[in-house]
TORNUGU-297757 format. One record per residue: residue number from 1; x, y, z of N, C-alpha, C in turn. Coordinates in steps of 0.05 Angstrom, whole numbers. Example, Ala and Ser with C-alpha at 12.3 -4.5 7.8 and 13.67 -1.06 7.14 Angstrom:
TORNUGU-297757
   pos      nc1      nc2      nc3     cac1     cac2     cac3      cc1      cc2      cc3
     1      264     -114      156      246      -90      156      264      -66      156
     2      257      -45      142      273      -21      143      258        1      157
This chain:
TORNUGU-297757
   pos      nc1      nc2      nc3     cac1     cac2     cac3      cc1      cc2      cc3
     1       17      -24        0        0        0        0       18       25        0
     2       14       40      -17       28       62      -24       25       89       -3
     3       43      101       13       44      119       39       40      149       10
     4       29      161       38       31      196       28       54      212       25
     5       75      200       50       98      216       42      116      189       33
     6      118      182       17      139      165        5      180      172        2
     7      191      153        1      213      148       -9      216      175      -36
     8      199      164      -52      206      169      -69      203      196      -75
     9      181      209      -65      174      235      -73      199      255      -51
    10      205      241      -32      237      256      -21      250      261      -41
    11      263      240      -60      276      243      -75      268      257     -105
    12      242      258     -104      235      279     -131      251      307     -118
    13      238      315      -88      245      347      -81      271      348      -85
    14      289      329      -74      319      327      -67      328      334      -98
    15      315      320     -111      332      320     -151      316      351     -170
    16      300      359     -160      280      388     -164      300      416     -157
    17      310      409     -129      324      424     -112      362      423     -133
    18      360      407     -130      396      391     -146      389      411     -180
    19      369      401     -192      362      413     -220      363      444     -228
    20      349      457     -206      347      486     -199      371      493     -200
    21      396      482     -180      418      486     -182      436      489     -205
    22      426      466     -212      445      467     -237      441      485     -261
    23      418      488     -258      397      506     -277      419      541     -271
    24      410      551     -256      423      568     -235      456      574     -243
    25      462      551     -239      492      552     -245      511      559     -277
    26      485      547     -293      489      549     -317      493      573     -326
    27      470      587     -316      460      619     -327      484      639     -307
    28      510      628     -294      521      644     -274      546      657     -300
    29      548      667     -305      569      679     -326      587      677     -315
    30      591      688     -285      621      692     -262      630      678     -259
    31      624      647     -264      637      620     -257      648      607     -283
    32      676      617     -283      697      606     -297      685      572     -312
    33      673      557     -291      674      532     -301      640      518     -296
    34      626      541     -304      596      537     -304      593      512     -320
    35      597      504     -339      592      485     -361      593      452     -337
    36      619      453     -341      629      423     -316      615      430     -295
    37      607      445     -276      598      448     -251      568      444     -255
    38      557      456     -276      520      452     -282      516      417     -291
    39      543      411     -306      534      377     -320      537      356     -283
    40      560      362     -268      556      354     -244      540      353     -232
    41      513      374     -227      504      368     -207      481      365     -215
    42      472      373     -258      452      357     -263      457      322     -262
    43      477      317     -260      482      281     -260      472      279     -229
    44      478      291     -212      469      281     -187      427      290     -200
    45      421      312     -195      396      315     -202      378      291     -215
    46      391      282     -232      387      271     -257      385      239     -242
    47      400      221     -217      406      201     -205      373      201     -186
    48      370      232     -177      349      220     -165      317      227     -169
    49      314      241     -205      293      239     -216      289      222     -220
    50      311      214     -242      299      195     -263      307      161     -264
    51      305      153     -226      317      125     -230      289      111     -231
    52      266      115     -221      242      108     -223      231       99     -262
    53      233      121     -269      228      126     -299      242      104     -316
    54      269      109     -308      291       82     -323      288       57     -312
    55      287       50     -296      275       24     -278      252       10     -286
    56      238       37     -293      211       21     -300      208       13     -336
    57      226       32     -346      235       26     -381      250        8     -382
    58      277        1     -370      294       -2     -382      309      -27     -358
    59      290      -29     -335      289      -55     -332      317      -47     -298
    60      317      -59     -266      334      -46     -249      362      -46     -272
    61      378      -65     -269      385      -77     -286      411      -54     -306
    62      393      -45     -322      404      -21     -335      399        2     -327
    63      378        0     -313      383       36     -289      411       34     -267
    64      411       18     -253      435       15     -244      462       15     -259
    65      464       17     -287      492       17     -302      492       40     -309
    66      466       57     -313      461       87     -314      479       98     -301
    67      463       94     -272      474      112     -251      505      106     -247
    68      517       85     -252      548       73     -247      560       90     -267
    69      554      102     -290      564      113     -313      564      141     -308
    70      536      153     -294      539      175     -278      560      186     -250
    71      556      163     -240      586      170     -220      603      177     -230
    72      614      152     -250      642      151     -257      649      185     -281
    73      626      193     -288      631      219     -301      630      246     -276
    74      610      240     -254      620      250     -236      654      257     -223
    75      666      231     -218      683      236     -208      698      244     -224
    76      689      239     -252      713      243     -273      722      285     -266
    77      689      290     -270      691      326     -264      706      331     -245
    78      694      322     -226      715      329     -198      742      323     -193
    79      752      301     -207      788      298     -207      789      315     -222
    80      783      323     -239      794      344     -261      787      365     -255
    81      778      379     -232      771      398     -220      757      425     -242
    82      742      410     -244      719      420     -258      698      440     -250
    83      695      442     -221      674      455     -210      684      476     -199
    84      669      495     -205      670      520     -194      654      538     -181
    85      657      560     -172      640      579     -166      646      612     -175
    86      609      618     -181      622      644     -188      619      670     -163
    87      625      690     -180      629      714     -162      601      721     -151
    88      602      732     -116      577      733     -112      584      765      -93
    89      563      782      -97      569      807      -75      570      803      -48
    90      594      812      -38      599      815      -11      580      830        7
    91      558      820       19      548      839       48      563      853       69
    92      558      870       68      583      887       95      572      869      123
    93      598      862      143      589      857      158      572      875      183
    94      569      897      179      547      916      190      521      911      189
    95      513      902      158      492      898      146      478      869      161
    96      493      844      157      494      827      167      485      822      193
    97      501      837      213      494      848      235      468      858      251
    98      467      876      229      440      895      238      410      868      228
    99      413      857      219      395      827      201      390      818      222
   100      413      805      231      413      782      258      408      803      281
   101      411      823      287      395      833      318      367      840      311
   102      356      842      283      323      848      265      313      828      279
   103      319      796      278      304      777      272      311      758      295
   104      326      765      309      338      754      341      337      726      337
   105      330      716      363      328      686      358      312      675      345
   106      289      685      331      276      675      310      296      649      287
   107      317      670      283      331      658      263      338      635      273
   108      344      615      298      340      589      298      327      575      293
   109      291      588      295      274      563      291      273      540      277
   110      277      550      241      277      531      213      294      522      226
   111      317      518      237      333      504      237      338      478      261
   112      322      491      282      313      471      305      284      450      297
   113      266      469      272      249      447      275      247      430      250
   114      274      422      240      282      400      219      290      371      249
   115      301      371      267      307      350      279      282      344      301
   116      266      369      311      243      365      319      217      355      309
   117      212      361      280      188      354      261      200      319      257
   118      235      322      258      234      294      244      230      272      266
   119      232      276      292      237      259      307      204      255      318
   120      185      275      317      158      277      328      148      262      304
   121      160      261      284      132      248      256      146      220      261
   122      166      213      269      173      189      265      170      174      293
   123      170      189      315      151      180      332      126      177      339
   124      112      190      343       81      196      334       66      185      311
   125       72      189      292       59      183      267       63      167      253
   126       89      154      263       94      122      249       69      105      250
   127       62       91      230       40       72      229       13       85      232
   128        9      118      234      -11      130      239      -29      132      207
   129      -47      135      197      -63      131      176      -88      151      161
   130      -83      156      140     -104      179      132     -122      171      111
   131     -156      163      112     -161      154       94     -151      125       85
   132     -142      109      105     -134       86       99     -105       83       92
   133      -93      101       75      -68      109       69      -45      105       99
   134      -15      100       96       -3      111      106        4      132      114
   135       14      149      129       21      175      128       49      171      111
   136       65      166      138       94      160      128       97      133      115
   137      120      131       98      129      101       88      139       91      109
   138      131       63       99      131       41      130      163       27      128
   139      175       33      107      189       24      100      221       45      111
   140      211       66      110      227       85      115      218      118      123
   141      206      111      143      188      142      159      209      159      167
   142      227      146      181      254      164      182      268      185      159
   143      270      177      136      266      192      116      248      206      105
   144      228      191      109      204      214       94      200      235      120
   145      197      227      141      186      246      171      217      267      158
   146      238      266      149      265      285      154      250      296      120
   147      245      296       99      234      303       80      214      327       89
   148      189      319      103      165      332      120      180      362      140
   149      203      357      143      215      373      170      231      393      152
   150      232      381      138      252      394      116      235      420       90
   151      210      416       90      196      428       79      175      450       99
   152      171      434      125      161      449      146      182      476      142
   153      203      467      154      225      486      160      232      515      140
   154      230      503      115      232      520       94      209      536       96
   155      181      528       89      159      542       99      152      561      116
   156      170      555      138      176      577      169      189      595      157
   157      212      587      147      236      611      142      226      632      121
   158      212      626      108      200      641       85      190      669       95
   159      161      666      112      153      695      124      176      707      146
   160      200      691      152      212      709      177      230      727      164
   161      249      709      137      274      722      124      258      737      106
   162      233      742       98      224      746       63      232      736       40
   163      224      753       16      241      739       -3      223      716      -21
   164      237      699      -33      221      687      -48      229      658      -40
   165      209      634      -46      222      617      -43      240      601      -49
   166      251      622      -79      275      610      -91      302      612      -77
   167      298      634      -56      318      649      -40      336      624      -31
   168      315      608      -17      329      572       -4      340      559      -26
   169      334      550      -53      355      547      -68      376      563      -75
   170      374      588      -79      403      599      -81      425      597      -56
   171      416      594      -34      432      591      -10      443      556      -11
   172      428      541      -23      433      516      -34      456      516      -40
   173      453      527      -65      472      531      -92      506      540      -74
   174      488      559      -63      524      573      -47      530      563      -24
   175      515      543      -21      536      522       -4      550      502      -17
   176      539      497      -42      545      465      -52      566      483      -72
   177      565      506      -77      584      515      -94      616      519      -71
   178      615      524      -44      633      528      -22      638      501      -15
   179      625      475      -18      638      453      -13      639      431      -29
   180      629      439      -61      642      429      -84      633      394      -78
   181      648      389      -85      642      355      -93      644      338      -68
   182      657      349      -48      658      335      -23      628      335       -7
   183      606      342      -22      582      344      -19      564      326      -18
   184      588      297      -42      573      272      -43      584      255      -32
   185      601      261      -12      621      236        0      610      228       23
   186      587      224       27      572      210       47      562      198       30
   187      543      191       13      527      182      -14      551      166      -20
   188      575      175      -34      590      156      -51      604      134      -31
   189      611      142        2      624      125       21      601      103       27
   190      573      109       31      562       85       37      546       71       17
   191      553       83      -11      553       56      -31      571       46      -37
   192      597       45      -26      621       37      -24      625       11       -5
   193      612       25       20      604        6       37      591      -25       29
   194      569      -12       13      552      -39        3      562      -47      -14
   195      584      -41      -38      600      -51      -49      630      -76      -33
   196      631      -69      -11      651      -86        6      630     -112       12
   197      603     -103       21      591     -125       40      584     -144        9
   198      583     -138       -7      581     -149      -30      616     -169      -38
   199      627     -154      -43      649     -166      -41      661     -183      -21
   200      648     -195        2      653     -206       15      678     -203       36
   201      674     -168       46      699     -157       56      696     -167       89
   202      664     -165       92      658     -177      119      669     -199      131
   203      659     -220      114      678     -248      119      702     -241      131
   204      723     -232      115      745     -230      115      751     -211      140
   205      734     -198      152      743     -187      181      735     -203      195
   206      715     -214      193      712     -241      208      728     -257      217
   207      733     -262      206      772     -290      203      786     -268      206
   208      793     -249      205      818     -234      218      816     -238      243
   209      784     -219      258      785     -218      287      778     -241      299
   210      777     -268      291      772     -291      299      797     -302      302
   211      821     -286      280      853     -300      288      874     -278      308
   212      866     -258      318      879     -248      328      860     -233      357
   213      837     -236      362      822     -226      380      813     -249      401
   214      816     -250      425      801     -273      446      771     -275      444
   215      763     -294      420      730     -296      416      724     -306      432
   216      728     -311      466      711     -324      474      700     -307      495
   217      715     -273      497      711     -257      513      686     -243      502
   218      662     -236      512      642     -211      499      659     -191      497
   219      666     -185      524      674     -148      520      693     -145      506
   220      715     -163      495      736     -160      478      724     -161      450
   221      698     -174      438      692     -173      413      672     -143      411
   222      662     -138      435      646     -117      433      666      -91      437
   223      696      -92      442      718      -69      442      722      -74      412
   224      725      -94      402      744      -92      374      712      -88      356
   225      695      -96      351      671      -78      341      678      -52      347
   226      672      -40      368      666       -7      366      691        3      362
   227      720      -12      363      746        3      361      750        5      328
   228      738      -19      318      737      -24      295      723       -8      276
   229      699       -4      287      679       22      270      692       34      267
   230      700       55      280      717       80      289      739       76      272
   231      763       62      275      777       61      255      778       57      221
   232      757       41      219      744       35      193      737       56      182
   233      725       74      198      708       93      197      732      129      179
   234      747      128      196      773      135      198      789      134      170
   235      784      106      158      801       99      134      777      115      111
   236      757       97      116      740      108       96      728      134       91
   237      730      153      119      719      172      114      688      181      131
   238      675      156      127      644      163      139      641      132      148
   239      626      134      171      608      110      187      589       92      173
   240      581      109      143      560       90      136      579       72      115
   241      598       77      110      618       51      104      624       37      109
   242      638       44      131      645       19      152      619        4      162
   243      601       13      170      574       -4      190      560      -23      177
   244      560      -29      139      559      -54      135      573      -70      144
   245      602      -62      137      626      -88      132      634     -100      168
   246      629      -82      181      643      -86      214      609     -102      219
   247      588      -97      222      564     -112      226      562     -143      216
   248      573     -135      183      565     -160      174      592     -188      186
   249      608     -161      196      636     -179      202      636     -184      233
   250      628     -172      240      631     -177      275      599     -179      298
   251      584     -159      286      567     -156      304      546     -175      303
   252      535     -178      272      520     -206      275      533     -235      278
   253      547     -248      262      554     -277      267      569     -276      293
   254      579     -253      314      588     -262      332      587     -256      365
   255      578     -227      351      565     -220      377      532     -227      380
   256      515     -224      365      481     -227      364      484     -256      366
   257      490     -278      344      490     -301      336      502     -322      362
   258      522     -311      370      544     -337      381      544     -323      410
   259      543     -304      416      541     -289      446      508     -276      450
   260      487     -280      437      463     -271      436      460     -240      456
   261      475     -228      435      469     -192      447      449     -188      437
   262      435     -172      443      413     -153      428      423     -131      404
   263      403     -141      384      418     -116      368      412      -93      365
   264      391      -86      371      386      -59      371      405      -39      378
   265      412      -45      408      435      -20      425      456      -29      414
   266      467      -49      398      493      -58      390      502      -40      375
   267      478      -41      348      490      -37      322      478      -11      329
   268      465       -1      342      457       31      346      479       51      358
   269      490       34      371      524       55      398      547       47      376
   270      547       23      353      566       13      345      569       43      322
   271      541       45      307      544       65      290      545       94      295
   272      552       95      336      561      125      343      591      123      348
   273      595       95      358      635       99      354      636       95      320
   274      628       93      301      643      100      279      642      131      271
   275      622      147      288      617      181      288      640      189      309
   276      655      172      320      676      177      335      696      177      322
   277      701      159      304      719      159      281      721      181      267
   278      706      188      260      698      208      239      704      231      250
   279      700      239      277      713      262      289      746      273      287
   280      761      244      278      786      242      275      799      238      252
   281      793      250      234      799      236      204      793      266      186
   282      820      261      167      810      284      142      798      274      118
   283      795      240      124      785      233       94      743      244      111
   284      734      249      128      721      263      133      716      277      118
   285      727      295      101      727      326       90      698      342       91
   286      682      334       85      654      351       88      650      358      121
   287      657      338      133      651      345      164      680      362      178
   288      708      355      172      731      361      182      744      388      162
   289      750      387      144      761      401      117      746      419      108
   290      720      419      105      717      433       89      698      463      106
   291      695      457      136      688      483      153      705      484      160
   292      738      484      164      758      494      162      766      520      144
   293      762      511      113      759      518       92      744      544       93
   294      719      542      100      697      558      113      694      581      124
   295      718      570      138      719      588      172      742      610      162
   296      757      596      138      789      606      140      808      603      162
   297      809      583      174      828      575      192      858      571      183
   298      879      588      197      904      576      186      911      547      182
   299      902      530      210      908      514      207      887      497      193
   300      884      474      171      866      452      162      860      434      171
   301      871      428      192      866      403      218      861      418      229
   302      853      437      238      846      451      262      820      435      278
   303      809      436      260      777      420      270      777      400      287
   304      802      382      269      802      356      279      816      347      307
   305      840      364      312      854      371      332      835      381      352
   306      819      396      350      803      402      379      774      386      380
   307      775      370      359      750      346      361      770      325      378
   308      787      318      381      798      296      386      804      288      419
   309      808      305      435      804      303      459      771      295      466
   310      758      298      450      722      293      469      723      263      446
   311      729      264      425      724      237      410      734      205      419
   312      764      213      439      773      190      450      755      181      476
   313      748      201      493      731      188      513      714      173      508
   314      693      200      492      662      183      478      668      156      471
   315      689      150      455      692      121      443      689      106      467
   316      708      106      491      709       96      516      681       89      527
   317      670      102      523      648      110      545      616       83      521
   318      623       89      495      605       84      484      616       48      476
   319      636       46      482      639       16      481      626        3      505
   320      625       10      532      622        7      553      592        2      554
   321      586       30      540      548       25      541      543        7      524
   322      549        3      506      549      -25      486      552      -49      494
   323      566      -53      504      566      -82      530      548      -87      549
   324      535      -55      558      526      -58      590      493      -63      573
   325      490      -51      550      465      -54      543      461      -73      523
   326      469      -86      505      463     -110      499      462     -129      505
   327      483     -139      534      478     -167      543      469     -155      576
   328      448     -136      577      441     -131      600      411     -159      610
């Protein structure tokens, strides 16, 4: 039975939003490299219109070799540093100023009620029903409820800032134009991910930490899980990489399966020490590198260096709860 807020229609806004962009970008004269930067991010646009359309023509099959051909011209832009941005007028910071004491704390709201709309629709309204209908997809309310919060929010911001509602796509645009292609390295790291658990990378940590770890200890398999996220996490960049391959390698066949933990708090604390990882790492770049970049910090580790004192505890602390709550 088909929900009201769907999967899918997330991803119409998400590729509508991406299109505008690119649309936008095209018509920017000031950007040296409008051509490569508009074909980029219509390929992303373009990944999450039209995989429905091709899927249903042309069979999963060859929509999936689509989109593989789209990456790979993706990255092709971006090693070749293709993307650019153009010139945009400087606001005085007076002006700026005088904005933000106009509109006081107002100006948090949109932004507090994207994690509040998302967590109240996905609490509340999960399984709730309109007309027989779903509200949210049953499949994935978590997404659609962050879709819902996401459109709330914009809706708010509209009468506080004025303006038009295109205003939110151009602020789009000049973010994704300030952090360039490192925009999709959450997206490209955890289909990377599912590319390992496919490859059978899991196994293979399996038999590692089965030849060098005491399997017969819980808390020693439940330290090398969450030490393991984290580092994994670390190599690759983002958590949702690692949390197939360390799950499919450690947490089910040996902690759930052979030590009967619970998985819920396992793989739930497992996938916050790999956000512990991630605190420590420049293959990070969207989270570590590129608000550096941002900020204009002399230093480019800066971020990461003063993430790193609170990131070693947490890990401590969240291995611990991970033990104390799955085989409680």
């Amino acid at each position: 039975m088909s929900a009201i807020v769907t999967l899918p229609s997330v991803y119409l806004l998400i590729g509508a939003i991406l299109l505008l962009v690119a649309g936008m970008t095209l018509r920017d004269a000031t950007n040296p490299q409008r051509w490569t930067t508009a074909l980029f991010w219509g390929l992303v646009a373009a990944d999450f219109l039209l995989d429905r359309p091709l899927s249903a023509t042309f069979g999963p099959a060859a929509c999936h070799r689509m989109v593989g051909v789209s990456v790979l011209l993706m990255a092709l832009i971006a090693g070749c540093r293709g993307l650019g941005a153009g010139r945009r007028p400087v606001i005085p910071t007076d002006c700026l100023t005088a904005e933000a004491a106009r509109h006081g704390n107002r100006l948090f709201l949109p932004a507090l009620l994207i994690p509040l709309v998302t967590v109240l629709a996905t609490v509340v309204l999960k399984g709730a029903t309109v007309s027989g209908l779903p509200l949210l997809d049953s499949g994935t309310p978590t997404v659609a409820a962050l879709g819902r919060a996401v459109v709330a929010a914009s809706l708010t911001a509209w009468p506080i800032l004025g303006g038009s509602p295109l205003q939110g796509v151009r602020e789009s645009r000049r973010l994704l134009d300030s952090i360039g292609w490192a925009a999709m390295l959450p997206q490209m790291l955890a289909l990377l991910g599912g590319i390992f658990v496919v490859a059978g990378t899991g196994q293979s940590v399996r038999t590692l930490t089965l030849l060098v770890a005491p399997h017969d200890s819980r808390f020693a398999m439940v330290a090398v899980y969450g030490l393991g996220m984290a580092a994994f996490t670390m190599v690759m960049g983002n958590a949702f990489a690692a949390f197939p391959v360390m799950t499919a390698g450690i947490a089910l066949p040996i902690l759930v399966r052979d030590f009967g933990a619970d998985p819920a708090p396992l793989v739930a604390i497992g996938m916050v020490c790999g956000y512990c990882g991630t605190l420590m790492t420049p293959m990070a770049a969207n989270f570590n590198i590129v608000p550096a970049a941002l900020l204009e910090l002399r230093d480019k580790y800066g971020v990461i260096r003063a993430q790193i004192p609170t990131a070693i505890p947490l890990l401590a602390v969240n291995i611990l709860l991970m033990f104390l709550l799955a085989f409680r």
